[in-house]
One Martini backbone bead per residue (centre of mass of N, CA, C, O) as a GRO file, in nm:
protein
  385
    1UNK     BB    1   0.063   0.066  -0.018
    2UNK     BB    2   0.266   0.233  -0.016
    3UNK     BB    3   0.393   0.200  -0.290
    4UNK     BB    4   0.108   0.295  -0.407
    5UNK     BB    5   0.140   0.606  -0.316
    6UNK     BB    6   0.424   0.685  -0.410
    7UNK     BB    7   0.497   0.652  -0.662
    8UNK     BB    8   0.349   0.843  -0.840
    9UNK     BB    9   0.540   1.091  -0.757
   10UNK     BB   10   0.772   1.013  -0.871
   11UNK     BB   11   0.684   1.003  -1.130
   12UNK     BB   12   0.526   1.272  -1.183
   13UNK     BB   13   0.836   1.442  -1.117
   14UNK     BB   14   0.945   1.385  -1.387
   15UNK     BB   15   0.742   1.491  -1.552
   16UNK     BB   16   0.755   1.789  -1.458
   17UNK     BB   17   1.066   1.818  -1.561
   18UNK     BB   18   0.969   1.757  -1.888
   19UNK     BB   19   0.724   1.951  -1.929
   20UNK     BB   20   0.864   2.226  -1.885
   21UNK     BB   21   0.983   2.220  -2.163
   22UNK     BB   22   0.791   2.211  -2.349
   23UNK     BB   23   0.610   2.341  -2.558
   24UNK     BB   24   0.355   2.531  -2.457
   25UNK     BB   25   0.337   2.465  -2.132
   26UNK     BB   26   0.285   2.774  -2.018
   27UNK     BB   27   0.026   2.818  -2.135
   28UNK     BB   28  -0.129   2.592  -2.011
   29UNK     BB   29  -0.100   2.714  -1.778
   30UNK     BB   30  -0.266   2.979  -1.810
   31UNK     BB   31  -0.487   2.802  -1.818
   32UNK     BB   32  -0.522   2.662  -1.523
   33UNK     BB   33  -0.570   2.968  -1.377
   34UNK     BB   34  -0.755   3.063  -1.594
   35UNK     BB   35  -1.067   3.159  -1.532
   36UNK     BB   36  -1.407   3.051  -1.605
   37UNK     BB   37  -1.644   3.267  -1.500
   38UNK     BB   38  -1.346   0.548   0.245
   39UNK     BB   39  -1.189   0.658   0.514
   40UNK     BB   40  -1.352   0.498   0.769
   41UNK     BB   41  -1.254   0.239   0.796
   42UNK     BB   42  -0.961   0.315   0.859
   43UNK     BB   43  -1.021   0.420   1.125
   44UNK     BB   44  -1.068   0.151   1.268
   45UNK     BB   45  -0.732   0.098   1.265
   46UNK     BB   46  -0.709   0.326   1.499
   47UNK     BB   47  -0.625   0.457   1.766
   48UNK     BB   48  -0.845   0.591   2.029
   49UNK     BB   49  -0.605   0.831   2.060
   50UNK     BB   50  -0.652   0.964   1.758
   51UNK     BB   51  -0.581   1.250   1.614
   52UNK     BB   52  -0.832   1.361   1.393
   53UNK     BB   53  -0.775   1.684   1.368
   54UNK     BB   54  -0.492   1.593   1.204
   55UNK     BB   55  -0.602   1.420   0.989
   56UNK     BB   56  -0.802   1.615   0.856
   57UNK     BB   57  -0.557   1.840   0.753
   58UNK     BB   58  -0.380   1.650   0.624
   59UNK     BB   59  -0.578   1.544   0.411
   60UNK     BB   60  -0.636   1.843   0.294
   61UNK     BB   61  -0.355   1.938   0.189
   62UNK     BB   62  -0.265   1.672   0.040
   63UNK     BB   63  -0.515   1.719  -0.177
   64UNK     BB   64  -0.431   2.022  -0.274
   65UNK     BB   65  -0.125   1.930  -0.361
   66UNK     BB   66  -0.164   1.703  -0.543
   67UNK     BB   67  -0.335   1.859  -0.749
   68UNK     BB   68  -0.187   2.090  -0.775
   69UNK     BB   69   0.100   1.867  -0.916
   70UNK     BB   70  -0.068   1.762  -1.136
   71UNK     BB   71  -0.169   1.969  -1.286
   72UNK     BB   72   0.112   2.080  -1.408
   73UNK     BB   73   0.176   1.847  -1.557
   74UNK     BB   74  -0.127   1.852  -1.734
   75UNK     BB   75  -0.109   2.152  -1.840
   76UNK     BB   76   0.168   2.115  -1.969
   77UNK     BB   77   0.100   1.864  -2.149
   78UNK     BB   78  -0.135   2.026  -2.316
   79UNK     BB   79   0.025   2.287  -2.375
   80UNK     BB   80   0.165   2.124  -2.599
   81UNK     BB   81  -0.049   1.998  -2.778
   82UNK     BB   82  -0.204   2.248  -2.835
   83UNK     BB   83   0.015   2.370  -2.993
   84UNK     BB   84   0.057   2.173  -3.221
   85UNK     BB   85  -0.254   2.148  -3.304
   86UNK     BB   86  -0.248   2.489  -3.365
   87UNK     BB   87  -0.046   2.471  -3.602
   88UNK     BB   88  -0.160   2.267  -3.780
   89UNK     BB   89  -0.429   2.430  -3.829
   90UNK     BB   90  -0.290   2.667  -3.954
   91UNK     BB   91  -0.164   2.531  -4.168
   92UNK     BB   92  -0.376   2.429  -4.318
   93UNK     BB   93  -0.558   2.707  -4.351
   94UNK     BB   94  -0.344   2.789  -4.536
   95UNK     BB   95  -0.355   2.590  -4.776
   96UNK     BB   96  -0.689   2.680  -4.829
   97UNK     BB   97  -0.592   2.968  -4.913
   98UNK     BB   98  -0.415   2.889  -5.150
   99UNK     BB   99  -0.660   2.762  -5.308
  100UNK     BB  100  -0.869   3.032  -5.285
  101UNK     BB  101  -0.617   3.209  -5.341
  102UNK     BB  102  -0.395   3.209  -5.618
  103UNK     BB  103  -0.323   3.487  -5.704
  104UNK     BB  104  -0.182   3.577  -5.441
  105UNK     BB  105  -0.080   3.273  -5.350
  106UNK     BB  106   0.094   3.052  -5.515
  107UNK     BB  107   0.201   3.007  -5.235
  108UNK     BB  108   0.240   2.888  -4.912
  109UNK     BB  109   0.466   3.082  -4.858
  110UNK     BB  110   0.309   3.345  -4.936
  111UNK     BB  111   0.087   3.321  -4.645
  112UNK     BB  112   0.404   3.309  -4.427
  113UNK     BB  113   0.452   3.613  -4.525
  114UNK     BB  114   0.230   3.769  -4.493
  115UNK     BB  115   0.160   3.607  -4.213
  116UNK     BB  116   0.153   3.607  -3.886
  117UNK     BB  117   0.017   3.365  -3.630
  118UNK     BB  118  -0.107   3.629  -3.496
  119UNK     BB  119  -0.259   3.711  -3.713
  120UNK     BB  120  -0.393   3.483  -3.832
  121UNK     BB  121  -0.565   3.423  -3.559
  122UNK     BB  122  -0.707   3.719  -3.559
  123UNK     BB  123  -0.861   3.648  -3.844
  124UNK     BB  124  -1.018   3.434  -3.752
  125UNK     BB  125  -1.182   3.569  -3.545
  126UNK     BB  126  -1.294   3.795  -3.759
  127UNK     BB  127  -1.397   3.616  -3.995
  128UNK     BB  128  -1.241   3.739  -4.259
  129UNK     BB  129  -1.298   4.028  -4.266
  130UNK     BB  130  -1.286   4.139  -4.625
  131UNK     BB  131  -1.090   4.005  -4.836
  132UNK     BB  132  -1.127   3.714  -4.684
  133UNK     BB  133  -1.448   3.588  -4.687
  134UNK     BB  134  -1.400   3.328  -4.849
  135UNK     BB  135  -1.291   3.158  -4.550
  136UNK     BB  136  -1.538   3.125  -4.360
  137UNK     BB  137  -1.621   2.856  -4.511
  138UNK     BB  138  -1.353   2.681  -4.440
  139UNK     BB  139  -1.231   2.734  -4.201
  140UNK     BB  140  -1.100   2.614  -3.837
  141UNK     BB  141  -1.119   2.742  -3.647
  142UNK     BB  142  -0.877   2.789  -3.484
  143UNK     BB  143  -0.897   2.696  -3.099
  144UNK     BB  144  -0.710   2.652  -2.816
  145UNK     BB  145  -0.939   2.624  -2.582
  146UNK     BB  146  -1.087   2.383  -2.753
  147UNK     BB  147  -0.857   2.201  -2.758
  148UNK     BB  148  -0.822   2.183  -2.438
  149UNK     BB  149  -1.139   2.095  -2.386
  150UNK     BB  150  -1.112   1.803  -2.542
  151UNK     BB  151  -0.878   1.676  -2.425
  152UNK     BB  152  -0.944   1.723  -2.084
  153UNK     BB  153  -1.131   1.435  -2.125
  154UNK     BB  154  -1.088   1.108  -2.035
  155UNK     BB  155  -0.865   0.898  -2.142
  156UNK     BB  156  -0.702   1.057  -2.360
  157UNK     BB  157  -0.538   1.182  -2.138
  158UNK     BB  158  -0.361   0.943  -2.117
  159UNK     BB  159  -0.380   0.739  -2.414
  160UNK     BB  160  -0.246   1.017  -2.583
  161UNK     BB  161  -0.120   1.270  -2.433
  162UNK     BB  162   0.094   1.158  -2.274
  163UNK     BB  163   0.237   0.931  -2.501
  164UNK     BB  164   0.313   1.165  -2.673
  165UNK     BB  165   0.509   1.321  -2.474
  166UNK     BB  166   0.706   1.053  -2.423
  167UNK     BB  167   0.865   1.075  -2.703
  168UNK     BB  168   0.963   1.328  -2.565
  169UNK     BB  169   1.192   1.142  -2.463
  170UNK     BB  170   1.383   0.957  -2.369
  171UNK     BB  171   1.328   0.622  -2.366
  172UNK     BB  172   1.003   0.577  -2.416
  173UNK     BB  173   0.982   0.255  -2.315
  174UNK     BB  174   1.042   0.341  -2.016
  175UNK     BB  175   0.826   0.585  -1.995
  176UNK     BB  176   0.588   0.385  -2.035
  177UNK     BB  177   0.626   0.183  -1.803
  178UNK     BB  178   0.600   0.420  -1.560
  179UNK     BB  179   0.320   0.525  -1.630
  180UNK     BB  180   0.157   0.265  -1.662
  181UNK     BB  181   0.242   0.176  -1.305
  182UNK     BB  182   0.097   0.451  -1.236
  183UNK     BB  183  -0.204   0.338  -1.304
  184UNK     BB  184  -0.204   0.099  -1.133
  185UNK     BB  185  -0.137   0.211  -0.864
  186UNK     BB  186  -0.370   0.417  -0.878
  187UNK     BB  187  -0.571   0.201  -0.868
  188UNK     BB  188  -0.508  -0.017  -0.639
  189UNK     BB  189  -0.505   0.189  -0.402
  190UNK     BB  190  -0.827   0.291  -0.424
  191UNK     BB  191  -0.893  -0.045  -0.378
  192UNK     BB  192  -0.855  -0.043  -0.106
  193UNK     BB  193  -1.030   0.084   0.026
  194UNK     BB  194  -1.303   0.042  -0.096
  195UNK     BB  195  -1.302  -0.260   0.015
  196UNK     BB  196  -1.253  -0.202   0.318
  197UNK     BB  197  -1.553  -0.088   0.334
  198UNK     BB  198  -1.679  -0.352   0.291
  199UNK     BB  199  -1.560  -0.543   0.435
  200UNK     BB  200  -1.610  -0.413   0.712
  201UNK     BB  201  -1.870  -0.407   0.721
  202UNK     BB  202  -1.982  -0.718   0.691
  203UNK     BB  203  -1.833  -0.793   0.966
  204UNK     BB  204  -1.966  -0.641   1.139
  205UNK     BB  205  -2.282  -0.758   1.107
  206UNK     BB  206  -2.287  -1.094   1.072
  207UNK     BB  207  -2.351  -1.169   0.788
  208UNK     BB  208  -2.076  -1.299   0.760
  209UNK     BB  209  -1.909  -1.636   0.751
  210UNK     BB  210  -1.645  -1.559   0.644
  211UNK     BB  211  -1.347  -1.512   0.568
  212UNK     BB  212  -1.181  -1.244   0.483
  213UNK     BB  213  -1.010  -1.397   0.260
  214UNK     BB  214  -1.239  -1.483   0.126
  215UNK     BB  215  -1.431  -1.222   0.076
  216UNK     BB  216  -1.219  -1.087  -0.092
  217UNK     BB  217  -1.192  -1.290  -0.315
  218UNK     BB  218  -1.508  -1.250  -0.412
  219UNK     BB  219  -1.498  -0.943  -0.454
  220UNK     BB  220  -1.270  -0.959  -0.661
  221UNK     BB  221  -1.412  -1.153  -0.883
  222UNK     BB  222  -1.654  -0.997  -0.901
  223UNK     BB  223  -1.528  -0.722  -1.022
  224UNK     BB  224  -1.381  -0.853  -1.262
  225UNK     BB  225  -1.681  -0.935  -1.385
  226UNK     BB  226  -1.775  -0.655  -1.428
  227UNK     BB  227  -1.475  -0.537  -1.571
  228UNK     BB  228  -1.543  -0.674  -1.849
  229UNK     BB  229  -1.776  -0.456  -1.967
  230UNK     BB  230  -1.538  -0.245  -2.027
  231UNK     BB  231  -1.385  -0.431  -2.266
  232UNK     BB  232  -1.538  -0.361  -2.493
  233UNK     BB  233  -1.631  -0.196  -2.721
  234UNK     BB  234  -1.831   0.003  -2.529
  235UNK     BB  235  -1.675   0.051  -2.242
  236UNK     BB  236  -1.674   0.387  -2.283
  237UNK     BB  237  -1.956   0.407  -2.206
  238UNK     BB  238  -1.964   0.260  -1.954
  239UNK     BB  239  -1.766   0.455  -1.839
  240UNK     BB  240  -1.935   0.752  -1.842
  241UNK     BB  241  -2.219   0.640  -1.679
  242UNK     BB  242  -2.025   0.582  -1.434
  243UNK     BB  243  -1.943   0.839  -1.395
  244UNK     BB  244  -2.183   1.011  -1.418
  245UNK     BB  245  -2.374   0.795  -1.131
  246UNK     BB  246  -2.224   0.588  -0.948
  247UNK     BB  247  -2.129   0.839  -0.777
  248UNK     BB  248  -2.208   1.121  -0.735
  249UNK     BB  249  -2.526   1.118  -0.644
  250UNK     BB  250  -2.472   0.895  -0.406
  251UNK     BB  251  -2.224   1.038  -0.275
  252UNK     BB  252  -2.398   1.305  -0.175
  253UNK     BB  253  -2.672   1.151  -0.046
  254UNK     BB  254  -2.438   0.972   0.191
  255UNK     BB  255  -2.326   1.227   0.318
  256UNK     BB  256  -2.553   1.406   0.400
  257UNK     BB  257  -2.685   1.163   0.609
  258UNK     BB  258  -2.415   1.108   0.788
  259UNK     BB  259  -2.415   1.431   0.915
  260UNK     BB  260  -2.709   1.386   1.005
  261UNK     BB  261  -2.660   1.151   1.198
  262UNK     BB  262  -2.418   1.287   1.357
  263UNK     BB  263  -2.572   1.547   1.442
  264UNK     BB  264  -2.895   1.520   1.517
  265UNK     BB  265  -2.903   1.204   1.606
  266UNK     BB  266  -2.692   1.180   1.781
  267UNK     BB  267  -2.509   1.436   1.809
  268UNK     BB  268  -2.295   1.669   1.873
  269UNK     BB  269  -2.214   1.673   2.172
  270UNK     BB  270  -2.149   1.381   2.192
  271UNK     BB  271  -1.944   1.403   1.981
  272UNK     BB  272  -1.756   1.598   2.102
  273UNK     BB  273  -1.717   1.401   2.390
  274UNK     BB  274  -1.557   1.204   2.245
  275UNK     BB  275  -1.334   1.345   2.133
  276UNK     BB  276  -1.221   1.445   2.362
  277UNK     BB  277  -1.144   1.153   2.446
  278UNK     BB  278  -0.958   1.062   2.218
  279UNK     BB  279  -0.783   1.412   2.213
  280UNK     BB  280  -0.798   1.609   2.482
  281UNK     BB  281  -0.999   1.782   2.293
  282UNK     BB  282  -1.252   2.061   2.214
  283UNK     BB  283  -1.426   2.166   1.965
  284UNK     BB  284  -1.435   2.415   1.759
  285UNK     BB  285  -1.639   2.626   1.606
  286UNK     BB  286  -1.578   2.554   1.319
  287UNK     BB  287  -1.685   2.280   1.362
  288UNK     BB  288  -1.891   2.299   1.451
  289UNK     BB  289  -2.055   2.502   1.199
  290UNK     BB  290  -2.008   2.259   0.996
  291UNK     BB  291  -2.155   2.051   1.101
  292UNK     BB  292  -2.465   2.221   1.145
  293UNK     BB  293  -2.421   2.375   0.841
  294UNK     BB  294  -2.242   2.420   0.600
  295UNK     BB  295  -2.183   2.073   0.545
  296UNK     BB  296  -2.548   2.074   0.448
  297UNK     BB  297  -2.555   2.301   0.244
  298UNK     BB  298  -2.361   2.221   0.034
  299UNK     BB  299  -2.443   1.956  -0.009
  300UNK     BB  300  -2.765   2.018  -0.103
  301UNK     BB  301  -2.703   2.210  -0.328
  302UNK     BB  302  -2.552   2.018  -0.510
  303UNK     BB  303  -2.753   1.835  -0.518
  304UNK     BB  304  -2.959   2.019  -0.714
  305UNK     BB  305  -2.818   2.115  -0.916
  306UNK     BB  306  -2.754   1.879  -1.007
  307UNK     BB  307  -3.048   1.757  -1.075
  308UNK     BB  308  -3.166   2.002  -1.243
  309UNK     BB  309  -2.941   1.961  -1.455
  310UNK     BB  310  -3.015   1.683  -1.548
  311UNK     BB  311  -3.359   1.785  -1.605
  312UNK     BB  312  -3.338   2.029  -1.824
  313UNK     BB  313  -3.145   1.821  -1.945
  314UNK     BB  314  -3.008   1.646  -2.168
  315UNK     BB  315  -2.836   1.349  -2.169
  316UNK     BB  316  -2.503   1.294  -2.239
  317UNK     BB  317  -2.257   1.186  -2.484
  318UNK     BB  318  -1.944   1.087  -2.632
  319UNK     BB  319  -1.940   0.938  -2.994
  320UNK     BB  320  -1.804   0.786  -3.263
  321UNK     BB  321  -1.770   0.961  -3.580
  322UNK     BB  322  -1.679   0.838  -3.884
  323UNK     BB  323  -1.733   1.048  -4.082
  324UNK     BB  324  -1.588   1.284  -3.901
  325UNK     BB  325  -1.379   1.177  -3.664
  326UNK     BB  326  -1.561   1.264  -3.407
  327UNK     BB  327  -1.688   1.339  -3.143
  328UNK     BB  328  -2.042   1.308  -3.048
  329UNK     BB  329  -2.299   1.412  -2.919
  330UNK     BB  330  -2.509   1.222  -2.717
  331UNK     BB  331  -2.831   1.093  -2.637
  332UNK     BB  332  -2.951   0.887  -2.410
  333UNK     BB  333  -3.094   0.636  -2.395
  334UNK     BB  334  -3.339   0.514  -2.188
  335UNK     BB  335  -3.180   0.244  -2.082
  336UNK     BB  336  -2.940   0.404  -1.983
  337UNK     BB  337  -3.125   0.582  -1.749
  338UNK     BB  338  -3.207   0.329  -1.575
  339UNK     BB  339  -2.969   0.245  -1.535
  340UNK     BB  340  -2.866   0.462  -1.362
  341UNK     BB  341  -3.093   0.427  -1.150
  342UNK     BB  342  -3.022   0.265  -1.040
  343UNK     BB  343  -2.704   0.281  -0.939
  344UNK     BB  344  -2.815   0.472  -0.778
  345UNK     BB  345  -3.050   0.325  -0.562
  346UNK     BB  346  -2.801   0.105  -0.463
  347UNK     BB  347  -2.667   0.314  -0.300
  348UNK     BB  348  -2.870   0.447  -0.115
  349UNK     BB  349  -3.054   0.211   0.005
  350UNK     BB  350  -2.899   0.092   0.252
  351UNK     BB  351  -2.932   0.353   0.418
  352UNK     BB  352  -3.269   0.320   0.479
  353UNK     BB  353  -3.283   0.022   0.559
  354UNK     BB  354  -3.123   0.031   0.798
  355UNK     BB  355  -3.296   0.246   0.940
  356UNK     BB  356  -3.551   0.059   0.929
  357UNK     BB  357  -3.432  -0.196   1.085
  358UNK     BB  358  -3.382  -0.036   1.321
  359UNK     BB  359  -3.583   0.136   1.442
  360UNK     BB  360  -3.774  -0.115   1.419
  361UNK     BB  361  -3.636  -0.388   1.529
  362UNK     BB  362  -3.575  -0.601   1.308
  363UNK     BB  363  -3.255  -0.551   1.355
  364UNK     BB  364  -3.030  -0.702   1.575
  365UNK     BB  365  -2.699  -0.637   1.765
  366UNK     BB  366  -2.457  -0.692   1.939
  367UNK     BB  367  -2.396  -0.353   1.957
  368UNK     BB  368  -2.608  -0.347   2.131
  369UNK     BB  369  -2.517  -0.148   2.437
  370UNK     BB  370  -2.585  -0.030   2.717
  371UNK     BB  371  -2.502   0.298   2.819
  372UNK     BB  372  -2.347   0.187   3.105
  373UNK     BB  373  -2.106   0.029   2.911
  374UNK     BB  374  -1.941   0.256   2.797
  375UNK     BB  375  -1.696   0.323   2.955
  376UNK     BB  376  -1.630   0.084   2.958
  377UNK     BB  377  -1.533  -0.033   2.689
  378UNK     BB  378  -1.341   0.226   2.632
  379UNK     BB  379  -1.145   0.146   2.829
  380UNK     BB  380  -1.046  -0.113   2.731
  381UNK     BB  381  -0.982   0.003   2.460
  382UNK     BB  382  -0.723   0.198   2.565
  383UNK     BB  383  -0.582  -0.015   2.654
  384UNK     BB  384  -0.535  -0.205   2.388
  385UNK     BB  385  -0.402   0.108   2.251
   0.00000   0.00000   0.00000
C-alpha cells in the first residue's frame, strides 16, 4: 500500500521537470490558473486516542498540494499538445487559402510570409472580415482553448496525450512502462481503500460467516467479472456511464446523510464529547458550524443544482461518428438513463433500509449495548490501544 501511494508522486515528479520543458507549457500553465468566470473503515484500525483533527488537516492539505502538483504537470502536458495541434491547424488553414486565392498567393510560402501565426489567429477571430472573407466557410477556427478543453477530459488524456508526451523524452519505452505502472498503481491504490469499506462494514454487521481472506477474494473476483464489461466494444460508454452517475450522485445523498445522523441524530454535544474522549480537546466553533450548518446546506445545495441540471436537459455522452472522425455529442437512450437510475437507487437504499430495520428493531445487533456499558468498553478499548 505505501508503494503504491508513493510511487505515483515519484513517476509525477519525473513528468513534471521533462513537461515543463516542452513547447507550449507554459501556455498551458495559463490556461489551468485562468479562470472561465472511503476512508471511514480505515478509521476503525487507528488507535483509540488517535488525533483525528490532526488527520482531518493534514489529509485536507496533502489532497490540495497533490492536485495542485498533478495540475501542473497535466496542464503543461496539454499545453504542449495544444501548441502542436495548434500549428497544424493553421497549417491546414493556409494551405486552404492558397487553395481559394491562388491569383495572391501562388505558394503556401507566399500566405506564411503575408501573415505571422499571431496575425493569423486574429483573422481567424474576426471571421476573415474583408478581403478574404470566402475563408469564412473552408476554414477550421482553429482555436487554443477549444483544443485544450477536447482534450483535457476521458480516457484520452492518458492514453493519447500523455503518451505523445512521452515519445519526447529519451528512451520513450521505459518511460512509457513507468507511466503505465503509475496508472496501475493508483488503480490498485484507490482499490484498497474502497474495498476495506465494504469488507469491514459487512464483518461487522456479523451478516457474512466466511473468512476475511475468502470474502476478499470474492468481492475480488466479483468486481473484475463486472469490470469485463468496461474492455467490450462499448466499454467507453460504460466507463462515460458510470463516471457520470454510479458514483456522483449516491455519494452527496450518501455524504449528506451521514451528517444529518450523526450531527442531528447521534448529535453534535455526544460527538463531541468522544473527540474530547479521544483527543484530550474539545472541537471548537468552527468545527461544530461546520458541522451543523456549513456542510449539509453545501452538500444539500450542490445535490440540487447536480438534479435540476440532470432533468433541465437531455443529458448526453461523446460518441464517435466514422463519417466526421470525431467525438459527437449524443443523447443517452431510454434503457441506459434506467440503468443510471437503478445504479444511483442500489448505492443509497442500503442507507434507509439500515436505518428502516433499526428504528424499528426489525435487525438487532450484537453490537447494541446498554448506555451504562459504554464507559467500561471504552476504557477496554484504551486499555487495548
Amino acid at each position: 500500500m505505501y508503494a503504491t501511494a508513493t510511487f505515483p508522486y515519484v513517476v509525477t515528479t519525473i513528468f513534471l521537470i521533462r513537461s515543463v520543458t516542452l513547447d507550449g507549457a507554459m501556455k498551458g500553465l495559463w490556461h489551468m490558473i485562468n479562470p472561465d468566470v472511503s476512508l471511514i473503515a480505515f478509521g476503525s484500525y487507528n488507535p483509540l486516542k488517535n488525533d483525528c483533527k490532526k488527520d482531518a488537516k493534514w489529509l485536507a492539505l496533502c489532497n490540495v498540494v497533490t492536485s495542485l502538483y498533478t495540475a501542473v504537470v497535466i496542464f503543461c502536458v496539454l499545453g504542449y499538445m495544444g501548441h502542436n495541434t495548434m500549428n497544424t491547424c493553421i497549417e491546414k488553414d493556409m494551405v486552404m487559402m492558397q487553395s481559394i486565392f491562388p491569383d495572391k498567393f501562388p505558394t503556401v510560402e507566399d500566405v506564411r510570409r503575408m501573415f505571422t501565426q499571431e496575425q493569423y489567429i486574429e483573422l481567424m477571430e474576426h471571421k476573415f472580415v474583408g478581403e478574404f472573407s470566402k475563408m469564412a466557410d473552408h476554414s477550421q477556427m482553429c482555436n487554443y482553448a477549444t483544443i485544450i478543453a477536447e482534450a483535457a477530459e476521458g480516457t484520452g488524456l492518458a492514453f493519447v496525450v500523455f503518451t505523445e508526451a512521452i515519445l519526447r523524452f529519451p528512451f520513450p519505452p521505459a518511460w512509457s512502462v513507468l507511466f503505465f505502472l503509475m496508472l496501475l498503481s493508483l488503480g490498485l491504490g484507490s482499490m484498497f481503500g474502497t474495498l476495506e469499506g465494504v469488507i469491514t462494514s459487512l464483518n461487522d454487521s456479523h451478516l457474512i460467516t466466511v473468512t476475511k481472506p475468502v470474502l476478499t477474494g470474492i468481492l475480488c473476483a466479483s468486481a473484475c467479472l463486472i469490470g469485463l464489461l468496461f474492455s467490450t466494444r462499448a466499454g467507453q460508454y460504460w466507463v462515460a456511464l458510470f463516471d457520470s452517475f454510479a458514483g456522483s450522485y449516491a455519494l452527496m445523498c450518501v455524504a449528506f446523510f451521514e451528517v444529518i445522523a450523526v450531527v442531528y441524530v447521534y448529535g453534535y454535544r455526544r460527538f463531541s464529547r468522544d473527540l474530547e474522549f479521544m483527543t484530550g480537546s474539545t472541537p471548537g466553533q468552527y468545527w461544530l458550524i461546520t458541522w451543523r450548518f456549513v456542510a449539509p446546506i453545501i452538500m444539500a445545495v450542490l445535490f440540487t443544482c447536480s438534479v435540476v441540471q440532470c432533468f433541465s436537459k437531455s443529458t448526453t455522452y461523446y460518441a464517435y461518428n466514422r463519417e466526421t472522425t470525431k467525438q459527437q455529442e449524443t443523447e443517452y437512450p431510454i434503457w441506459a438513463m434506467f440503468i443510471a437510475l437503478l445504479m444511483v437507487l442500489l448505492a443509497i437504499l442500503p442507507t434507509f433500509s439500515v436505518w428502516f430495520l433499526r428504528y424499528f428493531k426489525i435487525w438487532k445487533l450484537e453490537a447494541d449495548i446498554p448506555a451504562r456499558m459504554v464507559p467500561t468498553l471504552l476504557q477496554d478499548l484504551e486499555a487495548r490501544s
